[in-house]
PADRENMAR-995732 format. One record per residue (C-alpha): residue number from 1; residue in three letters; chain; x negated, y negated, z negated. Coordinates in pm, 1 decimal. Each point is the difference from the previous one (the first is absolute). Layout:
PT pos code unit        X        Y        Z
PT NUM  ALA    A        X        Y        Z
...
END
This chain:
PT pos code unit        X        Y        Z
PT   1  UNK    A  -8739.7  -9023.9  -8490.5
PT   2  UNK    A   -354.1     84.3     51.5
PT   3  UNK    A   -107.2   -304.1    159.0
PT   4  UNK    A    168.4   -183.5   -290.1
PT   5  UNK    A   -232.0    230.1   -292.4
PT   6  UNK    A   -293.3   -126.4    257.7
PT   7  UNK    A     64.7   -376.6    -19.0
PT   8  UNK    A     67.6     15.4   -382.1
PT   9  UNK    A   -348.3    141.3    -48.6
PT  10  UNK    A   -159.6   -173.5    236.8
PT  11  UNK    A    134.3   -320.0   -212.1
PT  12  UNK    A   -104.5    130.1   -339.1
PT  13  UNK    A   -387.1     60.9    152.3
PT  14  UNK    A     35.5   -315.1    143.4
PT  15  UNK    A     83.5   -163.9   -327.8
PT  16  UNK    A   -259.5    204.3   -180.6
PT  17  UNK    A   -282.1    -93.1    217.6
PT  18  UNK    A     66.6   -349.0   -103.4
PT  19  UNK    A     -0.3     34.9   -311.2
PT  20  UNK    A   -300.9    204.3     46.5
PT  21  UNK    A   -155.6   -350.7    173.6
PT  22  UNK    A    145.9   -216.3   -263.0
PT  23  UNK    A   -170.5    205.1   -249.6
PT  24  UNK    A   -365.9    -21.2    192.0
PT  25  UNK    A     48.1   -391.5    108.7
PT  26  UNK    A     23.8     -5.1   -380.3
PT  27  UNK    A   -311.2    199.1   -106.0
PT  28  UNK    A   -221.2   -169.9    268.4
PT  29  UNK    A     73.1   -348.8   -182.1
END
């Protein structure tokens, strides 16, 4: 149970951080 709570946010940060990048690739053009 636990270790399934740890992958779930483990994939929401993951998504996050790319929309994070997404976001800066876009200022920086």
């Amino acid at each position: 149970y636990i270790q399934m709570r740890l992958e779930e946010m483990e994939r929401e940060n993951f998504t996050r951080l790319k929309k994070i990048k997404a976001i800066l690739e876009r200022k920086e053009e």
